[in-house]
C-alpha positions as CSV (number, residue, x, y, z in Angstrom):
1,X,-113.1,-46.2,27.5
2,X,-112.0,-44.9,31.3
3,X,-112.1,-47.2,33.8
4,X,-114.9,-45.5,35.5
5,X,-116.9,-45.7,32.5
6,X,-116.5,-49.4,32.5
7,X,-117.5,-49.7,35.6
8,X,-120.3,-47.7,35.8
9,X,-121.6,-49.4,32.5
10,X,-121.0,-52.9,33.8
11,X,-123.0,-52.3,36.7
12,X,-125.9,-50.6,34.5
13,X,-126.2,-53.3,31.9
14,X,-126.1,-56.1,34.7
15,X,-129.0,-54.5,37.1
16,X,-131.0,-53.6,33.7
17,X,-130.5,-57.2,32.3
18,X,-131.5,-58.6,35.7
19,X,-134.7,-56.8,36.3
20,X,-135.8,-57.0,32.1
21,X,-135.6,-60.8,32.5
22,X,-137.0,-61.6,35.9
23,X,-139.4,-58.6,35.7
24,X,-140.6,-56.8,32.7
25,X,-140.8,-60.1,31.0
26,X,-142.7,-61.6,33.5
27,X,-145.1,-59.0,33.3
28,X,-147.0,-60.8,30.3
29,X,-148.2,-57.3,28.5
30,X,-149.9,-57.7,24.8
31,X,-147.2,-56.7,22.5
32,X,-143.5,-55.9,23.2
33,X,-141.5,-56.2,26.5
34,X,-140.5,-53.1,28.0
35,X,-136.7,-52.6,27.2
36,X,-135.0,-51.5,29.6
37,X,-131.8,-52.2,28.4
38,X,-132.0,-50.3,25.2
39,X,-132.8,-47.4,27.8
40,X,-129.4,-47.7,29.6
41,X,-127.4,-47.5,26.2
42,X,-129.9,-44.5,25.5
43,X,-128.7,-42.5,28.7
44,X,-125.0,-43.6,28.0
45,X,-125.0,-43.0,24.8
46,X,-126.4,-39.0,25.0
47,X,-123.4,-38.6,27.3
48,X,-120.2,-41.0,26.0
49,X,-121.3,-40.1,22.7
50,X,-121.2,-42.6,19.4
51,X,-118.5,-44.2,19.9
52,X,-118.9,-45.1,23.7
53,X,-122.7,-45.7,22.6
54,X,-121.5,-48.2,19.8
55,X,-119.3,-49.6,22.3
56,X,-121.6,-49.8,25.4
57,X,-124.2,-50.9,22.6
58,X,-122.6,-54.1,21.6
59,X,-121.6,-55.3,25.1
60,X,-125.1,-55.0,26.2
61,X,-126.6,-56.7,23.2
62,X,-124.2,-59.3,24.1
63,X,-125.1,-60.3,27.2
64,X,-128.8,-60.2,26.1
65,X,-127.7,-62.8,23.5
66,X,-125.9,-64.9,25.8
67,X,-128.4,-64.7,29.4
68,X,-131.1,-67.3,29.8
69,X,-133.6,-67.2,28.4
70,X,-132.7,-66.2,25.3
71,X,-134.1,-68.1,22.2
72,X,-132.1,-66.4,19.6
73,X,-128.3,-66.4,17.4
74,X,-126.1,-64.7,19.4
75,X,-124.8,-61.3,18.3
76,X,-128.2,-60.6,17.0
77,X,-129.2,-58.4,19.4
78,X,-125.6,-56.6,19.8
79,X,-125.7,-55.7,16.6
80,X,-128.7,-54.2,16.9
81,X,-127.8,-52.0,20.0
82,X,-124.7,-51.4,18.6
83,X,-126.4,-49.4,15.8
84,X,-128.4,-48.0,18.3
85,X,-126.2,-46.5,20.8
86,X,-124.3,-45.3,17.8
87,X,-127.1,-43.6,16.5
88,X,-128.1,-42.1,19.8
89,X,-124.4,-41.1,20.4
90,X,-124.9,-39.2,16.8
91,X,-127.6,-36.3,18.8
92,X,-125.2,-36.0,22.1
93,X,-125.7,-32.6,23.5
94,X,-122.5,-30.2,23.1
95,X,-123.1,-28.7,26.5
96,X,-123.0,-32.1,27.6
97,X,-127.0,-31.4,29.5
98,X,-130.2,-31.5,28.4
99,X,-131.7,-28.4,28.2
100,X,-135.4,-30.3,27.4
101,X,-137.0,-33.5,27.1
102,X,-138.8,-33.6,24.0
103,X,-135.3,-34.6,22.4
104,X,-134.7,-37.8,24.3
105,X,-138.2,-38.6,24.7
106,X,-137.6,-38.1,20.3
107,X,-134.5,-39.9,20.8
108,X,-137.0,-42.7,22.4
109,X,-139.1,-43.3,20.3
110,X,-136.9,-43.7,17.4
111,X,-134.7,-46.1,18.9
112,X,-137.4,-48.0,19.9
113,X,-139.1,-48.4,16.4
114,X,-135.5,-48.5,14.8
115,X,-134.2,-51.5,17.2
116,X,-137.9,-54.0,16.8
117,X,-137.1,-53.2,12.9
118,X,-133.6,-53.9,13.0
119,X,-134.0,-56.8,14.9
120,X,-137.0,-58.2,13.0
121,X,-134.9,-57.8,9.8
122,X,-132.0,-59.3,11.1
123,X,-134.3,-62.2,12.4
124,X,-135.8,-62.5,8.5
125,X,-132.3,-62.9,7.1
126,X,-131.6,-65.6,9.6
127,X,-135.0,-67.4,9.0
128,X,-136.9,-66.1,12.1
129,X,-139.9,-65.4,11.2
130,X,-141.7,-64.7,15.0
131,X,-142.6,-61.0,13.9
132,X,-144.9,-62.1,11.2
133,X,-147.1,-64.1,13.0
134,X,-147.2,-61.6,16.0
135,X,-147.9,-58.8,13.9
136,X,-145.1,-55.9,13.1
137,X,-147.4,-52.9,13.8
138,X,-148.2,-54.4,16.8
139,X,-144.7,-54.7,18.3
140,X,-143.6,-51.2,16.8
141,X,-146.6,-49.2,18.6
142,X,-146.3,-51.4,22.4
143,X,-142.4,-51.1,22.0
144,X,-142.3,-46.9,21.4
145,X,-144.9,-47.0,24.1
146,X,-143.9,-49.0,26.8
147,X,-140.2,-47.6,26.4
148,X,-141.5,-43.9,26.1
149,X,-143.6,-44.7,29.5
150,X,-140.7,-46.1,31.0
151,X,-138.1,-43.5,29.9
152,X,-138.9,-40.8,32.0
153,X,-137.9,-43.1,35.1
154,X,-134.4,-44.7,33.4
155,X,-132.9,-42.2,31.0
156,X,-132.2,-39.3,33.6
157,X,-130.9,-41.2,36.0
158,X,-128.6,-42.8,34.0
159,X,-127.2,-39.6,32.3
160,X,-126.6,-38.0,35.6
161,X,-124.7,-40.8,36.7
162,X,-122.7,-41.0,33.3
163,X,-122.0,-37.0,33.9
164,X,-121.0,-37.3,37.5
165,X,-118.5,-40.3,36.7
166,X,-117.3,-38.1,33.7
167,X,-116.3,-35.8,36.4
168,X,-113.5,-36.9,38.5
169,X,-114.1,-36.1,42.3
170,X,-111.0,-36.8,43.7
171,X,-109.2,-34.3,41.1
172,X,-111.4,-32.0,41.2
173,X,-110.9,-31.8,45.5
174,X,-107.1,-32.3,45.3
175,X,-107.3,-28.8,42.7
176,X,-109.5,-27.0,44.0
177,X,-108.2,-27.4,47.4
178,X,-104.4,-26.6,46.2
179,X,-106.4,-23.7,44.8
180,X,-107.8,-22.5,47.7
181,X,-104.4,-22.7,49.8
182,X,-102.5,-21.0,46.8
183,X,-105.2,-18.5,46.5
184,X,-105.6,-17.8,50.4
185,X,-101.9,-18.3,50.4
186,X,-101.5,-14.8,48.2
187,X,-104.3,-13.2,48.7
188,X,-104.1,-13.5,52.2
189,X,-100.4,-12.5,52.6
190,X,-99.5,-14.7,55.1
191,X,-95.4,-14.2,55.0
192,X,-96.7,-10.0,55.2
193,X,-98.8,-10.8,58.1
194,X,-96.2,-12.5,60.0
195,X,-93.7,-9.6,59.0
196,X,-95.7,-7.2,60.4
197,X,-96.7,-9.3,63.4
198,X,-92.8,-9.3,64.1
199,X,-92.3,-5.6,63.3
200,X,-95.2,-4.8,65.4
201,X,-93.5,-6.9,68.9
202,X,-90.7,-4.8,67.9
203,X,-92.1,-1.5,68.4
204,X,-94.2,-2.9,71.6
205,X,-90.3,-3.8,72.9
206,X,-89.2,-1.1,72.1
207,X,-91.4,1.3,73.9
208,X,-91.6,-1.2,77.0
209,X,-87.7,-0.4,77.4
210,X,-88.1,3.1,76.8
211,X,-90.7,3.2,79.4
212,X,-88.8,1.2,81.6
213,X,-85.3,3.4,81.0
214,X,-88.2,6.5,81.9
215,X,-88.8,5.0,85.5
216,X,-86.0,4.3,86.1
217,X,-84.4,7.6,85.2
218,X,-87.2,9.1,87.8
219,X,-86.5,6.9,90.6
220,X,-83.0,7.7,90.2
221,X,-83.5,11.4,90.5
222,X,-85.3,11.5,93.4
């Protein structure tokens, strides 16, 4: 991954983790939290595609496991969004925009049943059982609604902000300003101009002489 990339995922992840842990699970709603990190690797994802998803994914997942307060094994929860984000990577758009949102509000609400799945099957193979006695239909419906309600707010931010570090700004000044001088360069003629600028005093000297040999030539005669 670029270096922008990095950086603009870092920062992502780290405001999404803070405000899912000292916000949205604060919040005490029946049923699921509100993810809003799996909303981050969402927008990434549908721009970086599956392997940046995968990777972005993973790291996110990660830090879930590893921030207070998180009651869980760790690299549950990467693995998880690391399935995810590759997933969502899977349907990136070729044009690289979105032309409507019914596919990532889709791509929403399969990620958000698939992730409380994969993570309640991951949690029965490691003996927790917490999605049993909270009810699995429960989770699945307050999860794909909460994240579909939140979505609209999250996901096209963050793909605009993945396209417009995608897009270098710096390079794309230096050219197209080299491209403007070149092209103003030729089109306007500039070495013509100044040729015919010279060739223009030229002709103004020369007929200032020529008048000048005229009066004197007159004065002479009288």
């Amino acid at each position: 991954m670029r270096v922008n990339r990095i950086l603009l995922s870092s920062s992502l992840i780290v405001v999404a983790l803070v405000l899912q842990v000292s916000v949205l699970a604060r919040l005490h709603l029946p049923g699921a939290v509100p993810d809003l990190l799996l909303l981050v690797v969402l927008g990434l994802a549908l721009v970086y595609g599956h392997v940046g998803g995968a990777l972005v994914g993973f790291a996110a997942g990660l830090l879930a496991d590893l921030a207070p307060p998180a009651d869980h094994a760790a690299g549950r929860y990467a693995l998880v969004l690391c399935v995810i984000g590759y997933l969502a990577g899977l349907v990136k758009p070729e044009s690289g925009q979105v032309k409507t949102a019914a596919g990532p509000m889709l791509v929403v609400v399969a990620a958000a049943v698939g992730s409380t799945l994969l993570y309640a099957g991951v949690g029965a193979l490691v003996g927790d059982t917490a999605a049993r006695h909270v009810g699995l239909s429960s989770l699945l419906f307050t999860a794909a609604l909460y994240d579909l309600l939140l979505a609209p707010f999250v996901v096209p931010g963050v793909m605009a902000l993945a396209r417009r570090a995608e897009n270098d700004p710096l390079a794309e000044t230096s050219s197209g300003t080299s491209g403007d001088i070149s092209s103003g360069w030729l089109s306007g003629g500039t070495g013509l101009r100044i040729g015919g600028q010279r060739n223009g005093l030229r002709v103004k000297a020369a007929r200032a002489r020529s008048a000048r040999a005229g009066r004197i030539k007159g004065v002479k005669r009288l």
